[in-house]
N, C-alpha and C positions, 0 to 999 in steps of 0.2 A: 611650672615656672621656668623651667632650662631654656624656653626659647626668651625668654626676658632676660633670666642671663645670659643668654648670648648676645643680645643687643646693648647689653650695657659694656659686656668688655670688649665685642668690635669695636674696629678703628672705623668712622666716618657715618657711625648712626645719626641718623639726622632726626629731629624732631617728629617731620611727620612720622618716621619709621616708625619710632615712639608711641605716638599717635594712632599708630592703627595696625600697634599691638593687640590680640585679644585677651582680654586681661580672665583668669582663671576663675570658674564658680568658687574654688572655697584657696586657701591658703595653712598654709601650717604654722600656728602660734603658740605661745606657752600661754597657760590659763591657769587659772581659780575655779571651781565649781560652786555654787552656790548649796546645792546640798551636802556639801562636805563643811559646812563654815563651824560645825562643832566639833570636826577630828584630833581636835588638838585640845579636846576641854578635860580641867583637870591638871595639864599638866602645866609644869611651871615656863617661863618663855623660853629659856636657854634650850630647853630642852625638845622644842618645837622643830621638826626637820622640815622644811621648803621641799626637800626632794620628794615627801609623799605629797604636798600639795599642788606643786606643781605641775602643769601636763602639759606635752607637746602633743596638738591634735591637728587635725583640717578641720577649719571651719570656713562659714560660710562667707562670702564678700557681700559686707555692704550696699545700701545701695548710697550711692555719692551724691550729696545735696550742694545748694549754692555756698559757695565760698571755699569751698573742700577743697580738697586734693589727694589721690592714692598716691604711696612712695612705695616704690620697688626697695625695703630694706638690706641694704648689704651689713651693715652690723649694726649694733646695738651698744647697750652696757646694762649693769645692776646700778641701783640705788637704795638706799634704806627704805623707800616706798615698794617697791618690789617685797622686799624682805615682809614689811609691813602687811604688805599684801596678801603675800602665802602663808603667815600665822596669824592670818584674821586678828591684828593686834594695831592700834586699840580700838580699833573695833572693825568689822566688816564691811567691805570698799561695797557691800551689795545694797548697802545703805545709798549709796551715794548715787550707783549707778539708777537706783528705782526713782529718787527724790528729782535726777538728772530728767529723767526719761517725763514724769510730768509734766514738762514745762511744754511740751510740741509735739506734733506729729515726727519732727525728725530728731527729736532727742529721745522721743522712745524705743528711737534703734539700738539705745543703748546699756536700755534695759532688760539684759539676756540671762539665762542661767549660768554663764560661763563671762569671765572677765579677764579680755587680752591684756595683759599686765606689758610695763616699758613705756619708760620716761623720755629714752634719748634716742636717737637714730641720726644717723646715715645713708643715702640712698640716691636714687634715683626718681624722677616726678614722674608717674606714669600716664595721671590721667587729672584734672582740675574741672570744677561744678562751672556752673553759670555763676557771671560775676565775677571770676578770678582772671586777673590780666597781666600783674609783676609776673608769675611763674608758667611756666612751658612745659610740656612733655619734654624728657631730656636731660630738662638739669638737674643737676648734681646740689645735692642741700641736705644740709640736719636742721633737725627741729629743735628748738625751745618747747618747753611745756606746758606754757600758761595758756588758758583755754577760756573765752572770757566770751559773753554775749553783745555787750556794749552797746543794750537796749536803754541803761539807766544813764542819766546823766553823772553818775558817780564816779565813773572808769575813764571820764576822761580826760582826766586831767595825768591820775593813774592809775593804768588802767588793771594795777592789783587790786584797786578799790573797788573793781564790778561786783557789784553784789552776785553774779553769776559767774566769781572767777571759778575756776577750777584748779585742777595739773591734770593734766593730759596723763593717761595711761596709769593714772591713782582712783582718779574721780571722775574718769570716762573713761569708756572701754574703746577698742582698739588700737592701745599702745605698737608699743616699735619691739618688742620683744617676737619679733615674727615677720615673715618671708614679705609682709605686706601692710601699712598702719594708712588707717585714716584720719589725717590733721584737716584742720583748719586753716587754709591757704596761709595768714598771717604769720603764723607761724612757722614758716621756712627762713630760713637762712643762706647763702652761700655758703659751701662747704670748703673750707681751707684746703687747696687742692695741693699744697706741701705736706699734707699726711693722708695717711692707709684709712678706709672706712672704717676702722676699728681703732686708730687713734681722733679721727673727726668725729665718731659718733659720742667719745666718753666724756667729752668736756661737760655738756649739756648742763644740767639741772646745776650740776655745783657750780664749774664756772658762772653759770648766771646767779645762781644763788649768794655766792662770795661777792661778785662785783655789786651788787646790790645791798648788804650786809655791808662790807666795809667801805666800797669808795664811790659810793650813789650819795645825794645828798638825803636820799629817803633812810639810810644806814647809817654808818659810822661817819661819812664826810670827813674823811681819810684825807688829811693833808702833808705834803713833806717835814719828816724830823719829828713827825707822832712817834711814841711808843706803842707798840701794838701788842698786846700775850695774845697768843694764837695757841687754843686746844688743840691737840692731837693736828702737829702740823703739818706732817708729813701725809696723812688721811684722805679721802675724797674728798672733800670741803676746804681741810687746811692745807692742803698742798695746792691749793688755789689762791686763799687768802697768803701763805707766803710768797708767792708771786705775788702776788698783788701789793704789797708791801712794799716789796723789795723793787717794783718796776715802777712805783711812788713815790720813792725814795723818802721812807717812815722805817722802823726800826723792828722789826719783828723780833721778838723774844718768845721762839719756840717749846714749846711746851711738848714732847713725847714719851715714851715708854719705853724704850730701850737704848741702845748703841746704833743696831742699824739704821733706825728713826732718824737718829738725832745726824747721821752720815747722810744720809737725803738730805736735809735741811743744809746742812752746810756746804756740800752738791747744788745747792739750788741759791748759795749765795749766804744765807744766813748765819750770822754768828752767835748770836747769843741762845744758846739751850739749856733746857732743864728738863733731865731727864727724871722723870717717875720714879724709876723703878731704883735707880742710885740714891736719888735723893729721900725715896721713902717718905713720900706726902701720906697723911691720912687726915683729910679732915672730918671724919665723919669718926663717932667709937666701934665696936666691933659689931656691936648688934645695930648699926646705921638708923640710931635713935637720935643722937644730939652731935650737933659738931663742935670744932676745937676751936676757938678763935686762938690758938698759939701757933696753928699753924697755917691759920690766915697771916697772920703777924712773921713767920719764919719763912712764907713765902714772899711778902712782901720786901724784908730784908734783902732776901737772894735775888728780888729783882732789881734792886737798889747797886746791890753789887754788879750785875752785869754791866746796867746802863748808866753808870757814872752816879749816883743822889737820885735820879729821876723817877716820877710813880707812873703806872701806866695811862696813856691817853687812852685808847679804846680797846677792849677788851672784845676779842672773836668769839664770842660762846655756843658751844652748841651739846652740850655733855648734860648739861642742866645738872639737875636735884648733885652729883657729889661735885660738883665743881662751885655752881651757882655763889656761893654764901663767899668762898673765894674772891670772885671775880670783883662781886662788888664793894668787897675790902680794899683791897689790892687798887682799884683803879684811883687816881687823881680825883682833889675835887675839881667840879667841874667838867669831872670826864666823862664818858659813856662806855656803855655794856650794851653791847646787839647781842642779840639773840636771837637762831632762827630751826633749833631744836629744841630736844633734852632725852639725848639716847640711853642717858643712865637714869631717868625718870621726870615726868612729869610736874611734881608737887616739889615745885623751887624751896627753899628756907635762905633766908638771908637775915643779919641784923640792921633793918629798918634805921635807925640813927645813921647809920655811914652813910646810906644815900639820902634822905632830906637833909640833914646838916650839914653836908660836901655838898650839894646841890648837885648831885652824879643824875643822871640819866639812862633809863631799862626803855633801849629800844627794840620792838617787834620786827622782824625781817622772816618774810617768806618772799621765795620764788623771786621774780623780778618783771617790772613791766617789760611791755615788748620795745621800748629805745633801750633799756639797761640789755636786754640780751644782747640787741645788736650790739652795741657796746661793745657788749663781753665775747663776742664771736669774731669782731674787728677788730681784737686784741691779737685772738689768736691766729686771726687769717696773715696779721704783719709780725707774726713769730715774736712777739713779745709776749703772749704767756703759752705754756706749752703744756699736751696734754699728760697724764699722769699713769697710765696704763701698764698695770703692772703683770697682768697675766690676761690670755684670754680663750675664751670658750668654746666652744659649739653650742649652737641652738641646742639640739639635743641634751645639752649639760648642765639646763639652766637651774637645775636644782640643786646642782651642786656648787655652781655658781655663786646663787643666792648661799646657801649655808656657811660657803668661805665671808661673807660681808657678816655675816646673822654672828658668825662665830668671832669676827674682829681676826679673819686669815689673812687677810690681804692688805697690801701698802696698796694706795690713788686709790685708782680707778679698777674696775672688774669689767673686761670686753666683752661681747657676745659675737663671733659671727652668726648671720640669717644667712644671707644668701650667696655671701662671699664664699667661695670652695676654701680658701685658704686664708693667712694672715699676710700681711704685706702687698697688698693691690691697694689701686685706687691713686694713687698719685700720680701728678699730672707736670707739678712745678718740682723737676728735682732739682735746681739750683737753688732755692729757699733750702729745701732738705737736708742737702749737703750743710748748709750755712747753720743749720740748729742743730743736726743730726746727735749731739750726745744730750740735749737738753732733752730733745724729745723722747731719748733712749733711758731716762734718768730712773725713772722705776722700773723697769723691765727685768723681771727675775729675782726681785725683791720681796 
């Protein structure tokens, strides 16, 4: 791969150069193994380490079908699908890749014993199939992750609807977690050339996830002077939806866990917080059997208190089963609850009266169609919303990577470099740079 990075960090490589690169038999990726999908049985999840599952190996390169594209990865990031990934939790992505791989002769490529894990990238376009014509050998682009067939009339109106959506690097193999990932031409973007490959590649999945959740009209439909409660807001999700809020001009009421949390959030503009761990929330009893409605009712109060009388317009949930029951107390009638997790459990509890007699609304959000990403990528290419990257890795590290996200170590975002030698390359517009430079610095060491 070194002569590839030498043509990406030369000055005046030109396309064909690009072009008639000889691209490498295998590549170095971080993986899953399929015979390992029981190593963790038994044990409870917490206690599940990503670092034994995890591997960094060579494997082999694809072969590239129509509409594709290879990218030269120079970084990466973690996402909770990762994490999901390496403790085969809730259930095993080899599911998905065998069920993928029926559908065609070229989706069976994707059905291997090992599964290249990584949602987001950063890179360079190496090489593009028959049929691809926006994208070049050359450019510089991160992907989105939505992976769609758009055989069915269903997708196109949106195109999450494809009954053959996906996420890339979840639910089909050859993620961006490695020296080399194969997309689906569609999914390229411009790469915001006022940041480092390792601040370009981490917006990915949540920036488009948030933009989609709160201010898409298939989400929240996020208007100016909403009140918004945002979970864990300083987090890879909600340190996106607070941006998002805030460059809305709607009212975020931060929701975190500690002091430094709540010190980001107001870094990032926001004034109204509630902090967990001062405040001593517990809506659920000890043995997380029944919850309290006194402390739906004592949260709803303190959010009263922040926001002048006012109950919440749309609620950012992504915590599920201890927060859930919350959320849909707390909101307005009228109002609405996106949802587009549940990292604290699956099996939501709410009391059913407060949403059909308030006429509230539980809406579904995943991923985001391919206009909501650009969207959310043309946000951040005009420095209005900034990436969140609070530490970052080596390829090699990716398991310890992952366990910092599995463990809740980390504020934003968690970086990978693949095939960046170092941190801080890649920029191209250092007058935009200078012009954000402490937003974009905002979690760095946090």
């Amino acid at each position: 791969m070194q002569h590839i990075l030498d043509a990406i960090t030369a000055d005046g490589t030109t396309s064909e150069d690009f072009a008639n690169l000889t691209l490498p038999e295998s590549y170095r990726a971080a993986t899953v193994h399929k015979d390992e999908v029981d190593m963790f049985e038994g044990l409870a999840t917490r206690d599940k380490d990503p670092r034994k599952s995890l591997h960094v190996e060579e494997v082999a390169l694809p072969e590239l079908g129509p509409g594709e594209a290879f990218v030269a990865v120079m970084a990466s990031a973690i996402n909770y699908n990762t994490v999901w990934t390496s403790i085969f939790e809730p259930v095993s992505t080899f599911g998905f890749l065998e069920r993928y791989g029926k559908i065609s002769p070229l989706t069976k490529r994707h059905d291997l014993p090992y599964h290249i894990v990584g949602s987001d990238l950063s890179g360079v376009v190496l090489k593009v199939g028959p049929g691809v014509t926006k994208w070049k050998p050359g450019d510089r682009v991160v992907a989105h992750c939505l992976s769609v067939e758009l055989e069915a009339a269903d997708g196109h109106d949106d195109s999450m609807m494809d009954p053959e959506q996906r996420i890339w690097g979840f639910e089909t193999n050859f993620g961006g977690l490695a020296d080399v990932a194969m997309v689906k031409a569609n999914q390229l973007m411009p790469k915001p050339e006022h940041l480092t490959w390792e601040e370009a590649a981490s917006p990915g999945l949540v920036n488009c996830t948030a933009y989609r959740q709160l201010v898409s009209k298939n989400g929240g439909n996020m208007k100016q002077g909403d009140n918004v409660l945002i979970w864990g807001a300083s987090g890879g999700l909600g340190g996106f939806a607070t941006q998002y809020a805030l460059n809305g001009g709607a009212n975020p009421i931060c929701v975190v866990s500690n002091e430094e949390k709540a010190e980001i959030c107001r870094k990032m503009g926001a004034e109204m917080i509630i902090n967990r761990s001062e405040e001593k929330w517990q809506f659920w009893n000890e043995d997380n059997t029944r919850q309290n409605p006194k402390e739906w009712q004592r949260l709803g109060k303190r959010i009263r208190e922040l926001t002048g009388g006012e109950d919440i317009d749309i609620v950012f949930e992504h915590p599920g089963r201890e927060t859930f029951g919350a959320s849909v107390y707390v909101t307005r009638k009228g109002g609405t609850i996106t949802t587009c997790a549940s990292t604290t459990g699956y099996m939501h509890e709410y009391d059913n009266r407060y949403l059909w007699m308030n006429l509230k609304r539980i809406v579904s959000s995943h991923f985001a169609n391919y206009r909501e990403s650009w969207e959310a990528n043309r946000l951040v290419m005009q420095g209005k919303i900034h990436p969140t990257v609070s530490k970052v890795y080596s390829l090699e590290e990716v398991g310890q990577a992952s366990l910092d996200v599995h463990k809740n170590l980390h504020q934003g975002k968690v970086g990978v470099l693949c095939l960046a030698p170092e941190e801080g390359l890649g920029v191209k517009d250092e007058e935009k740079r200078a012009q954000h430079i402490d937003k974009i610095n905002l979690f760095r060491g946090v």
